[in-house]
Structure formats: C-alpha cells, structure tokens
NUTI-264411 format. One line per field, with one value per residue: residue in one letter; x, y, z of N, C-alpha, C, O in turn; residue number from 1. Coordinates in steps of 0.05 Angstrom, whole numbers, plus 5000, padded with zeros to 4 digits. Layout:
<rs>
kedren (a  ...) $
nu (X  ...) $
nv (Y  ...) $
nw (Z  ...) $
cau (X  ...) $
cav (Y  ...) $
caw (Z  ...) $
cu (X  ...) $
cv (Y  ...) $
cw (Z  ...) $
ou (X  ...) $
ov (Y  ...) $
ow (Z  ...) $
nuza (NUM  ...) $
</rs>
This chain:
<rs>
kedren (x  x  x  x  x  x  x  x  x  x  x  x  x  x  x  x  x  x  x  x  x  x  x  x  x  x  x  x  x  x  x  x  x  x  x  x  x  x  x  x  x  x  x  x  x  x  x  x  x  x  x  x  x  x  x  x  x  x  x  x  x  x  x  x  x  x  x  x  x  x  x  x  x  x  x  x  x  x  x  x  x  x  x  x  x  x  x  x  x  x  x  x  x  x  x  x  x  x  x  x  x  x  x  x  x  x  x  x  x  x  x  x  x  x  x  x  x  x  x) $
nu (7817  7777  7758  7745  7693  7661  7642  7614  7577  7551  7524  7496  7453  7435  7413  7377  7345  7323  7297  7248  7209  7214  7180  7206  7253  7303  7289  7297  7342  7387  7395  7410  7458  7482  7490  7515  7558  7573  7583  7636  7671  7656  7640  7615  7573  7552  7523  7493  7455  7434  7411  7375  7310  7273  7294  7325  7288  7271  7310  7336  7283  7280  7331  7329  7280  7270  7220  7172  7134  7061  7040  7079  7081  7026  7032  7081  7070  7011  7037  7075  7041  7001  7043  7067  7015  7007  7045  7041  6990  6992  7038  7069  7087  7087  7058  7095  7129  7086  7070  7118  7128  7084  7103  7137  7119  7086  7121  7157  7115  7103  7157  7157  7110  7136  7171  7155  7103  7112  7087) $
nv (5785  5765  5730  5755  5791  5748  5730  5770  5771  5722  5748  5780  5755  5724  5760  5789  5735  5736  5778  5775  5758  5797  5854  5905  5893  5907  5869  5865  5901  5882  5828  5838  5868  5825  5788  5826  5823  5770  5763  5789  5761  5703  5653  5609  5609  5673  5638  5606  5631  5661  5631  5603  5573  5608  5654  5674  5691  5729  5765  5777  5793  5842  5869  5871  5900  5942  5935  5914  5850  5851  5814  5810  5863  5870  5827  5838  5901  5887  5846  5878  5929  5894  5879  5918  5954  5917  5923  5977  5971  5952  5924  5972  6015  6078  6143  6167  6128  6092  6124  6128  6079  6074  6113  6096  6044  6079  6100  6059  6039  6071  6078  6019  6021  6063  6033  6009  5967  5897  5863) $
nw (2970  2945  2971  3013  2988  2965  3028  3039  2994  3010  3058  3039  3009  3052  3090  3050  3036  3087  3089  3059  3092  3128  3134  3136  3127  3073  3006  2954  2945  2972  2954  2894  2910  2932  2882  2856  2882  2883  2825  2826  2853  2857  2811  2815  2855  2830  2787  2803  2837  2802  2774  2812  2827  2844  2867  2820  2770  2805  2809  2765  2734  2750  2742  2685  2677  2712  2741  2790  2794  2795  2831  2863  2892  2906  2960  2988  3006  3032  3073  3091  3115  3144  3183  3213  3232  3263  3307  3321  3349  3383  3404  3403  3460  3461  3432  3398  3375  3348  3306  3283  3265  3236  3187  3177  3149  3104  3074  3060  3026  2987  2961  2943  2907  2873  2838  2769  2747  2738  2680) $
cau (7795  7747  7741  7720  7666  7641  7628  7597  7558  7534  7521  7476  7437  7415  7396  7357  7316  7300  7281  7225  7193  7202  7167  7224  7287  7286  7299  7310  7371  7402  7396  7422  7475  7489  7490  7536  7589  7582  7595  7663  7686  7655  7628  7595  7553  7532  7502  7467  7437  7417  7387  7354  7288  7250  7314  7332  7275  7258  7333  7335  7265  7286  7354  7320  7255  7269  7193  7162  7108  7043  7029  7102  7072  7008  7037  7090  7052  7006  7049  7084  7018  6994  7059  7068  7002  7005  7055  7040  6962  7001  7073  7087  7071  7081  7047  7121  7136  7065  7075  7146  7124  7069  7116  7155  7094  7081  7156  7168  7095  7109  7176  7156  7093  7149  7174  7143  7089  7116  7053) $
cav (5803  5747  5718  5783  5797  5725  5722  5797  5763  5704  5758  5797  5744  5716  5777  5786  5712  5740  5803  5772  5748  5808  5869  5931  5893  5902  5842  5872  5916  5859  5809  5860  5871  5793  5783  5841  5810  5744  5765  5803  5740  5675  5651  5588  5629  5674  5618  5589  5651  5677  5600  5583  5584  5635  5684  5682  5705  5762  5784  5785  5814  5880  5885  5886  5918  5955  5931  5889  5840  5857  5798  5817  5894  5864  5815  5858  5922  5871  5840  5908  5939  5878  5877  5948  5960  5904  5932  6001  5978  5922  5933  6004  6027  6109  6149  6172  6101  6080  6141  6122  6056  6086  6135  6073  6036  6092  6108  6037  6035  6097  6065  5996  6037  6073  6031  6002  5941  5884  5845) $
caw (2965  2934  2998  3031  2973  2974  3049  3030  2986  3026  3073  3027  3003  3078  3098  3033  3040  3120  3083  3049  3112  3141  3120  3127  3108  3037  2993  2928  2943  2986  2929  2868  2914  2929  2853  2844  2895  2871  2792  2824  2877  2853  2789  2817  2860  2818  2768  2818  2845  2781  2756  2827  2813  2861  2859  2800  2756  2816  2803  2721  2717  2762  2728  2650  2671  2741  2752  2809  2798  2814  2853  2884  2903  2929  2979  2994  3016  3053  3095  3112  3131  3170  3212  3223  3244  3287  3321  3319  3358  3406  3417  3414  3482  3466  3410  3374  3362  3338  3286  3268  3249  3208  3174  3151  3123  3085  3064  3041  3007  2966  2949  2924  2882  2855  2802  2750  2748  2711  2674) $
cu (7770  7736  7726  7690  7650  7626  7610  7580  7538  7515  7489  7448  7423  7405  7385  7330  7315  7283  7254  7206  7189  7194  7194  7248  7282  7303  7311  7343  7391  7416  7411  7451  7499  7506  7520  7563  7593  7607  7625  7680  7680  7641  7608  7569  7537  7520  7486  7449  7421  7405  7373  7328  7272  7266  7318  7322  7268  7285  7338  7318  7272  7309  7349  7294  7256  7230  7193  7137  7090  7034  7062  7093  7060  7014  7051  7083  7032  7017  7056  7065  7011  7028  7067  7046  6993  7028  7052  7012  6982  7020  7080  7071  7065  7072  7071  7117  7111  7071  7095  7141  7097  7085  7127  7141  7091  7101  7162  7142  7109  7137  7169  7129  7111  7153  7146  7128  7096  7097  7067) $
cv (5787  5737  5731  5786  5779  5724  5749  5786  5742  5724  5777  5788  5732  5733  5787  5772  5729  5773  5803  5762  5778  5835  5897  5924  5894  5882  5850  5888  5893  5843  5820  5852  5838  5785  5792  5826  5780  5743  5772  5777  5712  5669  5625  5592  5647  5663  5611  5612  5655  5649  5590  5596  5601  5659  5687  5699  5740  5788  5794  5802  5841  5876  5889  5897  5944  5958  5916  5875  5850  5837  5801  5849  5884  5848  5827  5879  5912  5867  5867  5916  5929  5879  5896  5951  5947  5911  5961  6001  5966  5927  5953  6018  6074  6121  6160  6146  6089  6099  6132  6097  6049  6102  6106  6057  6056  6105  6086  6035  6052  6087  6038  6015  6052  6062  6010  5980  5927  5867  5813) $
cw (2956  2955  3013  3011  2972  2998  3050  3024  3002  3049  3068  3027  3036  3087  3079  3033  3067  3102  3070  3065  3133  3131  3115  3127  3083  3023  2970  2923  2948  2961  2907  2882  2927  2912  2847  2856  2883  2843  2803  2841  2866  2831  2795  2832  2852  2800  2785  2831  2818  2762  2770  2809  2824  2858  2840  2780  2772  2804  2776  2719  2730  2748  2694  2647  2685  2738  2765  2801  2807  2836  2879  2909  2927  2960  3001  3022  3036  3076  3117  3123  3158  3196  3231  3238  3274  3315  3338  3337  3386  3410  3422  3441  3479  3435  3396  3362  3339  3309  3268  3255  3227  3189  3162  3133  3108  3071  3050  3020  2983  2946  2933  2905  2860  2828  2793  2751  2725  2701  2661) $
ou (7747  7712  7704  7667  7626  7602  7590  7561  7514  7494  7471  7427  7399  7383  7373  7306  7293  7262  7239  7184  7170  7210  7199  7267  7262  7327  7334  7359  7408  7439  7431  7466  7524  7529  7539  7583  7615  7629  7642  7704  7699  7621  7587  7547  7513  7500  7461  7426  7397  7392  7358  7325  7256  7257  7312  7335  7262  7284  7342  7323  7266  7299  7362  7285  7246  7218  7211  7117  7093  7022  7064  7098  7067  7002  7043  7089  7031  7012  7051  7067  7011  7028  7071  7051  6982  7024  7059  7004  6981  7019  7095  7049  7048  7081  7064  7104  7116  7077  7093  7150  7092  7073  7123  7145  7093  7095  7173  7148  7125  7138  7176  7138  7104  7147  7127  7143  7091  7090  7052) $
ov (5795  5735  5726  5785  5784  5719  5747  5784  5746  5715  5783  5798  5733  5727  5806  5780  5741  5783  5823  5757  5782  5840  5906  5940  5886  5880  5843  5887  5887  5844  5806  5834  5835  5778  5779  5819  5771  5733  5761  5778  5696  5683  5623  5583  5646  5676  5611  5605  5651  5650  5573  5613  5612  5681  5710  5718  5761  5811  5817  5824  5861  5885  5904  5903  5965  5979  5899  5889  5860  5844  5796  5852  5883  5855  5828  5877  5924  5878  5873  5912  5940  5878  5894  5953  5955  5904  5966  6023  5978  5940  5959  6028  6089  6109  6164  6142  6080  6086  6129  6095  6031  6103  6097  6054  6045  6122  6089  6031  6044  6089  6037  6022  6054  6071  6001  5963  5933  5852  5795) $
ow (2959  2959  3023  3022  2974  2998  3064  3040  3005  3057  3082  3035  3039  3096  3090  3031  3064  3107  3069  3054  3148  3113  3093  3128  3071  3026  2965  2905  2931  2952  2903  2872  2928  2917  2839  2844  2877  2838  2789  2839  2867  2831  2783  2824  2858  2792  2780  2834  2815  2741  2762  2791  2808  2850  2834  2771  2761  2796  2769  2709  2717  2728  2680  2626  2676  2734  2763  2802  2830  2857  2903  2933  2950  2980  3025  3046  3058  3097  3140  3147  3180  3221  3255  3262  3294  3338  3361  3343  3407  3431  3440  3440  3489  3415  3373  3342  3317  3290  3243  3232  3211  3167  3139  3109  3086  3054  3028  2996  2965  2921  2910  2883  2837  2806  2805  2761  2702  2719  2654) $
nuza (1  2  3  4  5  6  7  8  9  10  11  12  13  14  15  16  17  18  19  20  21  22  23  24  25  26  27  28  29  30  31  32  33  34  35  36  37  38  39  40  41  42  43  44  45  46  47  48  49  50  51  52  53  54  55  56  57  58  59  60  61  62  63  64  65  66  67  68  69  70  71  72  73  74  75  76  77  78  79  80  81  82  83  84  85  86  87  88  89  90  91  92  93  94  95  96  97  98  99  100  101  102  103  104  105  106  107  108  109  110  111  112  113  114  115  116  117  118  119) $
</rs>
C-alpha cells in the first residue's frame, strides 16, 4: 500500500509543477494532496517536499494560513487570463467553446480571489 500512495504521490506532485505553467491545472490541491500521500507512504519524501525551497514555503503557508500570496494571485490570474483568452480569440473556432473557456477564467478567478491574501 506505500508503494501505491508513493507513486500517488509522485504522481500528484508532477502534475502539480506542470500545473503551475499551466493556467487550469491547479497546483495547490495537487501539491496538499502530494504532501498528504507522502506523510502516509514515505517519510523521505515528504521532508524534502516540505524543505524544497519553492514548494515548500507555498505548501506550509496554505496549510497554517489557507491564504495565497499576493504576488501568487497576481501572476496567477494573469497567466490564466492571458492563455484563455488567447485561446478563446485564436483557437476556438465556434462561439460555445470561446465562452466555455471564458466561463473557466472566470470560475478559477473567483476561486483563487476566494481565499485569503497572505501579506
């Protein structure tokens, strides 16, 4: 069973880092849920998750604040915009799709605004 939740975990966390490149995977659940498999399957894993240095602090400060950075929001919400819309002028050939991929920019916005700004 550790082996299954480890390769879970490894599983979580790679599609977490691609999640931060791309605008509607989401990184933060991914990661939490990484963490969580690690702590139950491997103990060397999760130290090193939770001491790298770019994951680590994003993962601590949402599990003792449940806030996002504001310089996390802004970039964030950016990117998503810019890629959606770029899609939504240039790739989507029919007006559902162009919509649908507005509905999700504005479904994930509303969601990361949700919690809390951490200062």
């Amino acid at each position: 069973m550790k082996i299954l939740l480890t390769i879970l975990g490894l599983i979580s966390l790679g599609l977490g880092i691609v999640g931060m490149f791309l605008p509607v995977l989401p990184t933060t659940p991914l990661l939490l849920l990484a963490a969580a498999l690690f702590l139950r399957s491997n103990d060397r894993l999760y130290d090193w998750l939770m001491n790298h240095p770019r994951l680590g602090p994003y993962i601590s400060n949402f599990l003792k604040h449940k806030a996002i950075p504001l310089k996390v929001k802004i970039i964030s919400i950016s990117m998503l915009w810019l890629t959606l819309l770029y899609c939504a002028i240039f790739v989507a050939g029919h007006w559902a799709l162009r919509l649908l991929f507005l509905a999700i920019a504005t479904g994930v916005t509303i969601h990361i605004l949700s919690y809390k700004t951490l200062k």
